[in-house]
C-alpha positions, 0 to 999 in steps of 0.5 A: 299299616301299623301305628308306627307308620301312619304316626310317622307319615302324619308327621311327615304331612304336618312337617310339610305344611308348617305354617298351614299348620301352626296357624290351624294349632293356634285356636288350640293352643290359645284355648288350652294355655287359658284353660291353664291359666284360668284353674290356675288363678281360680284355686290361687285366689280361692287360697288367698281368699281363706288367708285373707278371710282368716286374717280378718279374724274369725268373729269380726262384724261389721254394721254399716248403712245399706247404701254404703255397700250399694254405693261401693264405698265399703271396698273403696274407703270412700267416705260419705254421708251416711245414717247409721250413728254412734247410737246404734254402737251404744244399742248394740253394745247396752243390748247385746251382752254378746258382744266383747268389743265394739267400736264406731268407725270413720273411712275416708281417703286421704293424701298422706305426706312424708318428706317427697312421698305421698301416698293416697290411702284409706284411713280408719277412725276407730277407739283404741279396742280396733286392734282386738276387733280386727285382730291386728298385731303389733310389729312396731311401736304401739296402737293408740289408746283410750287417752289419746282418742280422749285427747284428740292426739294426733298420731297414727297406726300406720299398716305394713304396706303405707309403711313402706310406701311412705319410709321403705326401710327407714324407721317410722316410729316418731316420724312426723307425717302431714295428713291434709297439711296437718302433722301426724306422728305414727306411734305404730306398725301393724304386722302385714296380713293376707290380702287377696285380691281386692281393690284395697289392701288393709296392709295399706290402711292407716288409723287413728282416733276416732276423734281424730279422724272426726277433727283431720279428715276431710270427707267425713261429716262433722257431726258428732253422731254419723258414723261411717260403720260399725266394728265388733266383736263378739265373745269366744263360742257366741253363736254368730248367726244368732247375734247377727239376728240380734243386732238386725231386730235391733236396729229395726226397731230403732229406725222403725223399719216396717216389716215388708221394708228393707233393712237401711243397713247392712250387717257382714261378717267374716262368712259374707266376706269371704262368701262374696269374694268367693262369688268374685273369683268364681265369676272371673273364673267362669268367663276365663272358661268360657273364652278358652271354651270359644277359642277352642270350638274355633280351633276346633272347627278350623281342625276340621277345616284343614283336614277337609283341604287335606282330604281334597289335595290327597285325592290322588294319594288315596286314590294310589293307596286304595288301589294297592290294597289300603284298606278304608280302615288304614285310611280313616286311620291315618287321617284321624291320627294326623287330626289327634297329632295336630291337636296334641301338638296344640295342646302341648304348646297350649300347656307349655304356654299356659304354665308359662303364664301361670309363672309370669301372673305369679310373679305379678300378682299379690297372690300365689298361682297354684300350678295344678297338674290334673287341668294340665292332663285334662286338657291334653286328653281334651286336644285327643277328643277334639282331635278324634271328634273333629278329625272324623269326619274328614276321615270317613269322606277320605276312607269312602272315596271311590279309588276310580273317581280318586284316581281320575280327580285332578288337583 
């Protein structure tokens, strides 16, 4: 029987038991279409992670306590009661000649109100040099400057995205906005930078003097000197690694940090971050392949299942076939191939499924999903493994029956 025949007559076998078998393909399918999905997202937040990485600015540091970082509040921008101060910004900056600017930072939530909307935002009190720091730009108004940090004044630098929260496409620029029930005119609109997958969106984030900040918000302590981090930036071709030892013996030795303890703060630049997020998404990513990993061995295994069912219900058939003259090759053959075609089918499904998905979670998501067609024709030559490996055992037990007792077997 050549290959046309025993392709055509699984087909025809699969197409009589439709249900029976779309039920034993959805293991497969479910499998394959996550394994899409997971590639999918995994290379689309690895790519969004460098945008957003770059957009933090090559060079950026920041120091903060260490329970800052323990306690989440570095990626949620909840404020609270911390123990580095704005000493150690002086430290750092009279010690290290490195450093080109540096500014100490507060961070709290705050609701912001303008006319009937509100939107509930982190908000960042930093000195007027934030803007080199972080690498900002400048898509309309100004940022504040050293006068208005000096005075108190009460106004705002609002990010792209808290500007559209709060005004959509009205100009914000001279708009009083209230901040715990105190007005707050924005003199400013950062330019939106990338973002990937986080928690918090610096698009989101809105900033004032630093002083400010200390006089309006809520949720920071009100002592001149406690500081919720530092922000710096060093000079062009500094080496960072050497810098960041620097500001670490430093601060040591300021808090009189004994050798076997560990640091009360933590020091992160651009490298951590993105190393961080890096280990997020790959995280997510390996317990996507895991799950997929699971639904396919379940797949599998009920593969094998049906074409053991099969076996027993075409006892009689094979027992005809041998006896005029099927060879036990044509037989393992056909049941082998029956078992590759339900996979294939599976996987083509799985695959159509899984772009699908790719497309709907793109459109969803604050990141691009890489559509990536080498996993696609991974998994399809995955489903014909499966489908061999799985199918082979049913195979042989149909190619080793003996015609007499086939013949004689009633269903």
């Amino acid at each position: 029987m050549n290959l046309k025949i025993l392709i055509l007559t699984s087909l025809r076998v699969l197409r009589k038991h439709k249900v029976r078998s779309i039920l034993t393909m959805l293991g497969i399918v479910i499998g394959i279409s996550s394994i899409i999905i997971t590639f999918s997202i995994g290379r689309g937040a690895e790519e969004a992670i460098s945008n957003a990485v770059m957009g933090i600015g090559e060079g950026t540091i920041y120091v903060m306590p260490a329970e800052f970082m323990k306690k989440g509040a570095f990626r949620s921008g909840v404020a609270q009661k911390v123990t580095i101060s704005k000493k150690d910004a002086e430290r750092i900056k009279v010690n290290c000649p490195e450093v080109s600017e540096i500014t100490p930072m507060q961070m709290s939530i705050q609701q912001l109100d303008y006319k009937k909307k509100t939107a509930q935002e982190t908000i960042v009190g930093c000195n007027a040099n934030m803007l080199i720091i972080n690498k900002n730009e400048i898509d309309l108004g100004s940022f504040f400057t050293d006068y208005h940090v000096k005075q108190k004044s009460n106004v705002i630098v609002l990010g792209s995205g808290l500007a559209a929260k709060l005004f959509n496409t009205e100009d914000p620029i001279g708009k009083t906005i209230t901040i715990n029930k105190q007005p707050v005119t924005v003199i400013g609109v950062l330019d939106k930078k990338p973002h990937y997958m986080g928690p918090r969106d610096q698009n989101d984030q809105g900033y004032l003097p630093f002083t400010t900040a200390k006089k309006l918000c809520r949720g920071t302590d009100e002592s001149e000197e406690e500081i919720a981090m530092i922000g710096l930036r060093p000079y062009d071709g500094v080496d960072t690694e050497i810098l960041l030892r620097k500001i670490k013996n430093i601060l040591r030795f300021a808090y009189n940090t004994k050798p076997a303890d560990e640091d009360p703060f933590t020091i992160i630049d651009q490298k951590a971050i993105e190393q961080v997020a890096r280990d997020s998404a790959g995280i997510i990513k390996m317990f996507g392949l895991i799950a997929a990993a699971v639904s396919l061995l379940v797949g599998s295994i009920g593969v094998m299942n049906i074409m053991l069912v099969s076996v027993k219900e075409r006892t009689r058939e094979i027992g005809i076939r041998m006896a005029i003259g099927a060879t036990q090759g044509s037989i393992r053959s056909q049941f082998l191939i029956e078992s590759v075609t339900l996979c294939m089918f599976g996987g083509i499904i799985g695959v159509a499924l899984g772009i699908t998905g790719q497309i709907l979670i793109s459109h969803a998501a604050k990141f691009n999903v890489v559509i990536e067609f080498i996993p696609m024709l991974i998994s399809l030559i995955v489903t014909v493994l499966i489908g061999i490996f799985f199918g082979y055992y049913p195979a042989r037990q149909a190619s080793n029956m003996n015609p007499v007792d086939a013949l004689l077997e009633r269903n």
